[in-house]
C-alpha positions in Angstrom: -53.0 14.0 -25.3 -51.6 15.0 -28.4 -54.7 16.1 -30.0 -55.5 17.5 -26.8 -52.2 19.5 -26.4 -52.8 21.4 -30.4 -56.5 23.1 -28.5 -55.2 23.9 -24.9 -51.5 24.6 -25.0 -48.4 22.5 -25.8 -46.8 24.2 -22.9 -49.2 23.9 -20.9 -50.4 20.2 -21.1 -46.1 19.5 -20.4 -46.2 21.2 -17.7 -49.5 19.6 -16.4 -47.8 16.1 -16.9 -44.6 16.8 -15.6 -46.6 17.1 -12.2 -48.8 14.3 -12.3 -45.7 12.4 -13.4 -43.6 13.8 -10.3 -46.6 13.1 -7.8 -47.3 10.0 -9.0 -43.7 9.6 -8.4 -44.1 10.6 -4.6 -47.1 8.0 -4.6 -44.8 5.2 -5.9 -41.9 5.9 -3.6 -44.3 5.6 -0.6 -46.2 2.8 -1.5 -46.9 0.2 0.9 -48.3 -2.7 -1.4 -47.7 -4.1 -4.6 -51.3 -3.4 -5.6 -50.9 0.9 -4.8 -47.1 0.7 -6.1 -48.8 -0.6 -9.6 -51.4 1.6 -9.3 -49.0 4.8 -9.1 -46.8 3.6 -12.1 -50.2 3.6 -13.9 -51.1 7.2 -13.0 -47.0 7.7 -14.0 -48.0 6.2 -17.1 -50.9 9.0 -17.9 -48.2 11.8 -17.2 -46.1 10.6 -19.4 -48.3 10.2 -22.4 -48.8 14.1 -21.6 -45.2 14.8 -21.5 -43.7 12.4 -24.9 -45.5 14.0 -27.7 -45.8 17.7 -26.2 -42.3 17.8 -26.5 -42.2 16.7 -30.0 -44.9 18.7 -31.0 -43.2 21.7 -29.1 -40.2 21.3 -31.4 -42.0 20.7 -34.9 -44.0 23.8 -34.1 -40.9 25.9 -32.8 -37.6 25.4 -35.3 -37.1 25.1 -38.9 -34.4 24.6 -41.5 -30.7 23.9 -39.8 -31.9 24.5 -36.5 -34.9 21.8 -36.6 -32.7 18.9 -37.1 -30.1 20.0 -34.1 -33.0 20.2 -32.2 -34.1 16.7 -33.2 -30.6 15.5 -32.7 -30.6 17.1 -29.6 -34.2 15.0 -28.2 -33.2 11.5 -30.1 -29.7 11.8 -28.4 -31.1 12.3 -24.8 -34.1 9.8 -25.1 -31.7 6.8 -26.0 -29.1 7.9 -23.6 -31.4 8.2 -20.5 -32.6 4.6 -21.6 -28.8 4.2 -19.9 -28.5 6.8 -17.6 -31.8 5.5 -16.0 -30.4 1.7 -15.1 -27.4 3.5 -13.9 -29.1 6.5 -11.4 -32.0 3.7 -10.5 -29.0 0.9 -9.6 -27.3 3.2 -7.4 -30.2 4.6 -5.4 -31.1 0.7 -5.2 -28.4 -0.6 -4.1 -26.9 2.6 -1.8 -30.2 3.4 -0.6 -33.5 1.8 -1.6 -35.7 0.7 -4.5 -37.8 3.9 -3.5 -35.3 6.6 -3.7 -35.7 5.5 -7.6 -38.6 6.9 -7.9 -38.0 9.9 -5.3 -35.1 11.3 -7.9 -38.3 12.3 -10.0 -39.2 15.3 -7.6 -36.2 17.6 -8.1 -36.1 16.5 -11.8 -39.7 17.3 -12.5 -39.5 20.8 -10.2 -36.0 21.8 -12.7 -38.1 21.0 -15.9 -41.0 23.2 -14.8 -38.8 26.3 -13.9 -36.8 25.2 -17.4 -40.3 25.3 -19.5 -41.5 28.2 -17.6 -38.6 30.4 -18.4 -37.6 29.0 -21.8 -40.3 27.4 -23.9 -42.8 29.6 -25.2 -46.5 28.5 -25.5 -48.5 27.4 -28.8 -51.7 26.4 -30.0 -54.0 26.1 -32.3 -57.6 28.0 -31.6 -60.2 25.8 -33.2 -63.9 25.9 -32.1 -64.1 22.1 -32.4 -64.6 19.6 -29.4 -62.6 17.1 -28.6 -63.8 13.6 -29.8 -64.2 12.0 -26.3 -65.3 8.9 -27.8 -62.5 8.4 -30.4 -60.5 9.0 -27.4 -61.7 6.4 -25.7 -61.8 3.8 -28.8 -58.1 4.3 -28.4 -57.7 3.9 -25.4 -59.4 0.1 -25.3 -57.4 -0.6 -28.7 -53.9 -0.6 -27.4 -54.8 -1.4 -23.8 -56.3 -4.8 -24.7 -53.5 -5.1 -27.7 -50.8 -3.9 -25.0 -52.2 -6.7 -22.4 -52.7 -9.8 -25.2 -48.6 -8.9 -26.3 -47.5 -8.8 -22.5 -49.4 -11.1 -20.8 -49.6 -14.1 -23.9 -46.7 -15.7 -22.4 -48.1 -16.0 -18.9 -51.7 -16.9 -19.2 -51.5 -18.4 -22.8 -51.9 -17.2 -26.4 -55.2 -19.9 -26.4 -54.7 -22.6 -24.2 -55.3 -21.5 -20.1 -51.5 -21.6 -18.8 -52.0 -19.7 -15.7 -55.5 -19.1 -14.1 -56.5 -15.2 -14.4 -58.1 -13.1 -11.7 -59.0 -9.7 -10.4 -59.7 -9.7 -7.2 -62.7 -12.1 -6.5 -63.4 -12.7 -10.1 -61.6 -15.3 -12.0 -61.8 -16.2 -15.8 -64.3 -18.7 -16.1 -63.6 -19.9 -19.7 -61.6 -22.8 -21.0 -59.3 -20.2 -23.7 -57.0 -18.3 -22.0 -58.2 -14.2 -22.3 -55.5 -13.2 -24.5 -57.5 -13.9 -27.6 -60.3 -12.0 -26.5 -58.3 -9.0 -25.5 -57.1 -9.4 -29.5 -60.5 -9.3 -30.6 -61.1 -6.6 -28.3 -58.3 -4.8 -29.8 -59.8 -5.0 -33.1 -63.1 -4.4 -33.2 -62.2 -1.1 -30.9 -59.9 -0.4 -34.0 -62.1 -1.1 -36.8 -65.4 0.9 -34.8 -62.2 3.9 -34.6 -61.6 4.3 -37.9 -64.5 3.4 -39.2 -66.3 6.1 -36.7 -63.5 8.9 -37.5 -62.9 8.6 -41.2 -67.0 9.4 -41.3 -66.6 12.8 -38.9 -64.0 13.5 -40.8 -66.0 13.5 -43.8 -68.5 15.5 -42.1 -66.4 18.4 -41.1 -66.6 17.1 -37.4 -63.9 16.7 -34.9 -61.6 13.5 -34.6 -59.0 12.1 -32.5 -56.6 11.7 -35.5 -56.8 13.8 -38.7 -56.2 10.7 -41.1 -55.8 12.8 -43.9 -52.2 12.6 -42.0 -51.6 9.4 -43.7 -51.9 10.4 -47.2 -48.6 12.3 -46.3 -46.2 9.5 -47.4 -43.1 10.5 -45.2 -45.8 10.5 -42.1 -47.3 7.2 -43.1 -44.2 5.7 -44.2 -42.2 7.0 -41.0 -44.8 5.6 -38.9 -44.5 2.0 -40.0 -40.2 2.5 -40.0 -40.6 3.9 -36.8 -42.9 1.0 -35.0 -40.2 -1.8 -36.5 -37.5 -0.1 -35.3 -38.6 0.2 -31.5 -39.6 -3.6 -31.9 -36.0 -3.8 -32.6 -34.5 -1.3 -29.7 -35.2 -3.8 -26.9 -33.6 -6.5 -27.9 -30.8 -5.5 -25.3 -32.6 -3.3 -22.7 -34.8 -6.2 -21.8 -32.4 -9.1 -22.0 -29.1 -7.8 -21.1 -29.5 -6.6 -17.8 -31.1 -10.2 -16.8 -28.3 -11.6 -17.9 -25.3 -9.5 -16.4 -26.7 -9.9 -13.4 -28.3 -13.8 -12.9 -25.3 -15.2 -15.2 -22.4 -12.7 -14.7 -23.0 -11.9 -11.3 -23.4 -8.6 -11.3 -25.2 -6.2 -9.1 -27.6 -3.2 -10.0 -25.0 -0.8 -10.3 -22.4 -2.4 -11.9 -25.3 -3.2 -14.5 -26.1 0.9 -15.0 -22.2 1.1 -15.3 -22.0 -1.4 -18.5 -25.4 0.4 -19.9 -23.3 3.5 -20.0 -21.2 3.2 -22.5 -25.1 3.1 -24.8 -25.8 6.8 -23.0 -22.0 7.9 -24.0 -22.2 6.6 -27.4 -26.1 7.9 -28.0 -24.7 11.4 -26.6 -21.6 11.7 -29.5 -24.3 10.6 -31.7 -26.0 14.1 -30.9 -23.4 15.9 -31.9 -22.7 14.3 -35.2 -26.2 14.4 -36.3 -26.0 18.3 -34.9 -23.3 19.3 -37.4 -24.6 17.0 -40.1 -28.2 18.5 -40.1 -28.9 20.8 -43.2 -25.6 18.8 -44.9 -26.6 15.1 -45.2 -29.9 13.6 -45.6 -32.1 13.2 -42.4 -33.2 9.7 -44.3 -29.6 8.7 -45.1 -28.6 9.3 -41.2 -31.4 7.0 -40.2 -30.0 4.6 -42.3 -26.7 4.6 -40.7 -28.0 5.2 -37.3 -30.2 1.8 -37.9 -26.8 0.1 -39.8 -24.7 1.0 -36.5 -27.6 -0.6 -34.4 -27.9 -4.3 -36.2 -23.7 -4.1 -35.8 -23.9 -2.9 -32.6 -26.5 -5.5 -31.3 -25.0 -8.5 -33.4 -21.7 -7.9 -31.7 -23.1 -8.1 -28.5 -24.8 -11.2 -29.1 -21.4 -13.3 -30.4 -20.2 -12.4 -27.3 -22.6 -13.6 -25.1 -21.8 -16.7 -23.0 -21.1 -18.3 -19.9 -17.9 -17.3 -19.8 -18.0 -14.2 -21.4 -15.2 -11.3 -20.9 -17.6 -8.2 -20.0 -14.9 -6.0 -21.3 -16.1 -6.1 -25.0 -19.8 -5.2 -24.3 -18.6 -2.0 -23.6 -17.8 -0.8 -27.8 -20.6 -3.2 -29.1 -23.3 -0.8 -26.5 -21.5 2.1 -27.8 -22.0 1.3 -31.6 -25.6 0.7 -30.6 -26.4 3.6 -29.0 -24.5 5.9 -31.4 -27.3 4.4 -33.5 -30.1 4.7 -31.7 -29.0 8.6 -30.9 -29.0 8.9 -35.0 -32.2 6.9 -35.9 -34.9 8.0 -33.3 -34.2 11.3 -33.5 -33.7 11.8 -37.5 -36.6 9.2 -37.8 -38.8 11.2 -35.5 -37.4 14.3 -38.1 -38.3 13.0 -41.1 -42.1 11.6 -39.7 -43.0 15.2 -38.8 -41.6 16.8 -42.2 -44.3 17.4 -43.7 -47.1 17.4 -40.6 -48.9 21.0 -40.7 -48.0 23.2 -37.7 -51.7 23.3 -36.6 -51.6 19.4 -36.3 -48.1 19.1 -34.8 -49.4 17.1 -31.4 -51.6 14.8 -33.5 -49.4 14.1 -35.3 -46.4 13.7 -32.8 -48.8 11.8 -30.5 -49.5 9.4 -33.7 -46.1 9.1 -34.0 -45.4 8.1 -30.2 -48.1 5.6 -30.2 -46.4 3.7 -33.2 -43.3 3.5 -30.6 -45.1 2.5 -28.0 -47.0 -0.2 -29.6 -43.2 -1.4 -31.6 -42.1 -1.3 -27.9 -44.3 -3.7 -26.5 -44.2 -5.9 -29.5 -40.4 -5.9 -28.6 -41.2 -6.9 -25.2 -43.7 -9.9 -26.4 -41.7 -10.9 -29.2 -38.2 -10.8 -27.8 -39.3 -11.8 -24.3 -40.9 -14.7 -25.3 -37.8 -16.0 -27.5 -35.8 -15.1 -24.4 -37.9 -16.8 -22.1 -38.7 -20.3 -24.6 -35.0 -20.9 -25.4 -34.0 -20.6 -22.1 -36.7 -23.3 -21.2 -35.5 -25.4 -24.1 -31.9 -25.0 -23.8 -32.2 -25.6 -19.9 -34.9 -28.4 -20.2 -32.5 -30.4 -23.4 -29.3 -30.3 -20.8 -31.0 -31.8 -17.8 -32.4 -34.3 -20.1 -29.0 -34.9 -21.2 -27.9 -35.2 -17.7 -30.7 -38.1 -16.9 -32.6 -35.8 -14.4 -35.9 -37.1 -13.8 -38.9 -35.4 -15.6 -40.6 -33.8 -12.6 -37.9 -32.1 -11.0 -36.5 -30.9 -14.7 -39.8 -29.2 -14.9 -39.7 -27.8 -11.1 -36.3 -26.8 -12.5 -37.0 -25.1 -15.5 -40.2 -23.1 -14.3 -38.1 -21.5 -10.8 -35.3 -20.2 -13.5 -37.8 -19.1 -16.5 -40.5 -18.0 -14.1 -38.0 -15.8 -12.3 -36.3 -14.5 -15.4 -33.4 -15.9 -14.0 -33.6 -14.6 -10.9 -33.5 -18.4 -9.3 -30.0 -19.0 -10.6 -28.3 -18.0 -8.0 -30.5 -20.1 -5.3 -29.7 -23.2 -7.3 -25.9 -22.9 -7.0 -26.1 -22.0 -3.4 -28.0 -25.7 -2.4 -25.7 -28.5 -3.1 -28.5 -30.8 -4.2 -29.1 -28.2 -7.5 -25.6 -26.9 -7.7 -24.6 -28.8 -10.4 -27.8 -27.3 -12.6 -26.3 -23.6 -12.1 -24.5 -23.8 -14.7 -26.2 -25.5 -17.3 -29.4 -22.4 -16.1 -26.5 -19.9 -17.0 -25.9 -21.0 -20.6 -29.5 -21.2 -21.0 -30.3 -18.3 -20.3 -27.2 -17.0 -22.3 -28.5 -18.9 -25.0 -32.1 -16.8 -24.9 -30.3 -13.8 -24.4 -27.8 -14.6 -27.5 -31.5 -15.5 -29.6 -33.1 -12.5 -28.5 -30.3 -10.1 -29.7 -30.2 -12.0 -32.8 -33.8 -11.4 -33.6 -33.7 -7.9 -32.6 -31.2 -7.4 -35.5 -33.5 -9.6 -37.4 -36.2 -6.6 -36.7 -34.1 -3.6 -37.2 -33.2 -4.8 -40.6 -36.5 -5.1 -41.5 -36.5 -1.4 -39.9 -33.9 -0.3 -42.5 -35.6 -1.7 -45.4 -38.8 0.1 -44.6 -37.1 3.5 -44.6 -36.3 2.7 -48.5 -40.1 4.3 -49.0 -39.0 7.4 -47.2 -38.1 10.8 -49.1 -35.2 13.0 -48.7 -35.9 13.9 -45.2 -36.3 17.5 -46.2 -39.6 19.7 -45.6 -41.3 20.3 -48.8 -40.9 23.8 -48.0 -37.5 23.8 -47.5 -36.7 22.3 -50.8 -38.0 25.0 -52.4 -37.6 29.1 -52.3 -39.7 31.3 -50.0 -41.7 31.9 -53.7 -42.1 28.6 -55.0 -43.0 27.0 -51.4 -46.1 24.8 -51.9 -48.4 23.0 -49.3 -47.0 19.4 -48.0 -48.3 16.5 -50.8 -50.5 14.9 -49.5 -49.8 11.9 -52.0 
């Protein structure tokens, strides 16, 4: 959709997803099955990838100099604080109202961003007389669906061995290797027959999905690969934590959103920093920091998970952490745009939102599987300890693993598994301590791949109005 967005209208395609994005919405809050609730989120899921790099493209195209990196600021800021605000809004509606009023909210949220874009942004493009590459398009699509499915769904039906049996509808998977492989394999051969098949057009003057002479721009190609470790990193707490307020701390929906706050607040002052720094400090070196506040932020909050933990000092470890991720994704976002042509802005912002995406669901298969294995371990070692016999360890283990937790509170309410409460609570504490650890583990490697990264200026902004060049392509 970013390719798509440079021929018929950044505005416009924003606008056209912000509606398919607010219907679907409709669609999910009436649903009366699992199967049409799914299918809704995955129509959601197509208005989104309309709306994400539009409204980066929008804002590559539209400011420059001082102004660019407010505006940056300005996006980073509010994408890592909704991350926080959303728990919050969602737990409320659940728990005062229903789990559908969640997804209701998104009707008068969608209708204020239309009037907001109508009277506000103004439209661009790029007129080009080339077609869109259909097939590239969909290339791409089977490369990070089947990648997307083999990262999420390892765990559950087996990274080779079958642990679970897979079907769709009548059909079920009649080989002795669980699919995850072959969705890999999948994955890359779509990739290969993608590049392979664009850098040829390319050649040939014809239209691609992706320009790749993008990646000879080293802040673009660089940024990229800073920009996919980092989101690996980012969900080391917003897919643990919340689990574990709740199933070991007790903790309902909304009190949840309330902790996840103090992420928004501290992502929020993070705007404003990076606002009056812009044009003053490099966009690089405030990536740096923003990541640097992130591995503090997230390490703190993993010495103080336990059992037994005093809630209370979450509250400045999540605000170091989302002062950080309010300075890093938007500078980072800065700084992998610099030197992107105008004409290629939505390629290149839609390249750019795909390399989060794919980070993000390598967070959520890396760091949901360590959550998820030493909670099994930890859990499965203390009943051992405790003499209980093998098959109900293992009826143990799989209710509270299989349920994310969610069974923890059953087993303390029946006296014949009341005792295993709490050794289930310090397990899972212990996954969610090992997942925060490794997700500092990941952002470090983050802040050592922004080393490669320039100055975070424009090329043309380094230089006068006489001596402005093109971008290097080098």
């Amino acid at each position: 959709f970013g390719s798509l967005a440079d021929r018929v209208g950044r505005r416009r395609l924003m606008l056209i997803g912000v509606v398919i994005f607010a219907l679907a919405s409709v669609a999910a809050a009436l649903a009366p099955t699992g199967g049409l609730l799914i299918l809704a989120r995955l129509v959601q899921g197509v208005g989104g990838a309309m709306i994400l790099p539009t409204t980066l493209s929008i804002i590559n195209a539209t400011f420059r100099g001082r102004e660019r990196g407010i505006a940056f600021a300005v996006w980073g800021s509010t994408i890592g604080g909704m991350a926080a605000v959303g728990p919050l809004l969602g737990g409320w509606l659940t728990t005062a109202f229903s789990w559908r009023w969640a997804f209701g909210i998104n009707v008068p949220l969608g209708i204020i961003i239309v009037v907001g874009v109508l009277l506000f942004v103004n439209e661009s493009r790029e007129p080009t007389q080339k077609r869109l590459d259909l097939v590239g398009a969909a290339l791409s699509v089977v490369t990070f669906g089947a990648l997307v499915f083999g990262l999420i769904e390892g765990r559950t039906y087996g990274w080779w061995a079958v642990n679970e049996s897979f079907t769709i509808g009548s059909f079920e998977w009649p080989l002795p290797i669980s699919p995850v492989p072959l969705a890999f394999a999948i994955s890359a051969v779509a990739l290969a027959l993608f590049i392979v098949r664009g850098v040829s057009r390319s050649r040939r003057g014809e239209s691609t999905l992706l320009e790749f002479s993008l990646f000879r721009i080293s802040s673009f190609r660089n940024g990229n690969v800073a920009a996919l470790v980092v989101a690996l990193g980012e969900f080391g707490i917003i897919l643990s934590l919340p689990l574990w307020l709740q199933f070991v701390l007790g903790f309902d929906a909304l009190q949840t959103g309330f902790v996840l706050l103090a992420l928004a607040a501290g992502s929020f002052v993070a705007s404003g920093f990076a606002g009056a720094s812009s044009g003053k400090v490099s966009a690089v070196v405030i990536v740096r920091v923003g990541i640097l506040a992130e591995i503090i932020g997230i390490a703190w909050a993993g010495f103080i998970i336990a059992p037994d933990a005093q809630w209370g000092w979450l509250i400045p470890a999540l605000f170091v952490y989302g002062f950080g991720v309010g300075l890093a994704t938007a500078q980072l976002t800065g700084v992998v745009l610099q030197d992107v042509p105008v004409e290629l802005s939505g390629q290149g912002s839609g390249t750019q939102s795909t390399s989060r995406q794919v980070g993000s669901a390598l967070g959520v298969a890396i760091l949901g599987t360590i959550l998820f294995t030493t909670t099994g371990a930890s859990l499965g070692a203390s009943l051992d300890d405790a003499q209980v016999p093998a098959e109900q360890r293992d009826q143990v283990v799989s209710a509270v693993v299989d349920s994310a937790g969610g069974a923890i509170a059953g087993l303390g309410e029946n006296p014949a598994t009341a005792d295993f409460a709490d050794d289930a609570k310090a397990a899972l504490s212990d996954g969610t301590r090992a997942s925060a650890f490794t997700a500092a583990a990941f952002l470090a490697l983050g802040l050592a791949a922004t080393l490669r990264l320039g100055s975070g200026k424009r090329e043309d902004e380094e230089s006068s109005p006489a001596e402005a060049s093109p971008p290097s392509r080098s």
